[in-house]
N, C-alpha and C positions, 0 to 999 in steps of 0.2 A: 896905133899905139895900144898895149894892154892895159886894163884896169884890175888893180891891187885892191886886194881887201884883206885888214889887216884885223886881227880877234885881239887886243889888249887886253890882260887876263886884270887889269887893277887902273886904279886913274894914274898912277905913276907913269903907269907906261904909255897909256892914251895921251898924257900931257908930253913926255918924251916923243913920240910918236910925231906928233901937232907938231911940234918944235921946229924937228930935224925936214919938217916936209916946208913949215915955215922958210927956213934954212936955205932950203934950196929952189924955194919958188914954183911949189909945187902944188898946184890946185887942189883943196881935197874940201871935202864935205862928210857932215858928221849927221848921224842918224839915231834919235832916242827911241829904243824900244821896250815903256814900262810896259806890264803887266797890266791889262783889264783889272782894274779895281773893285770888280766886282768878282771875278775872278780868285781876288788874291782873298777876299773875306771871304769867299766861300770855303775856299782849301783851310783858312786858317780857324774858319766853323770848327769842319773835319779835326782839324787836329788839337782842336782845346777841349773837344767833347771824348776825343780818345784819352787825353789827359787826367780828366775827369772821371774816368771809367764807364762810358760807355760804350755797349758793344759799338762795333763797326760794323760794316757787310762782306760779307763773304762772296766771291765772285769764285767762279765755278770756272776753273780755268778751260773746260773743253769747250765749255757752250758762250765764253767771253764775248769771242767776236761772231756770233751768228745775229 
């Protein structure tokens, strides 16, 4: 048998989704993937100090990934 995976763009649809699989007696499992929290304050550092007017940095697009 194949395994389905399905991208629900909103909880509308993930709750519709669950329903119709409910419905037909269909095994499924569900998977939470937040963001590292530490992660998310960092980014959200970054963008309240650009807010603020701070410069930013400048990344040199040839030498990026060396």
């Amino acid at each position: 048998m194949e395994t389905l995976i399905a991208h629900p763009q909103n909880e509308e649809q993930a709750t519709a989704l669950k329903a119709v699989m409910k419905a037909l007696k269909i095994d499924f499992e569900t998977e939470e993937r937040p963001y590292n929290p530490k992660f998310v304050e960092k980014v959200l550092k970054g963008v309240n100090a650009r807010k603020s007017g701070k410069p930013g940095r400048k990344i040199d697009l040839q030498n990026m990934w060396k």
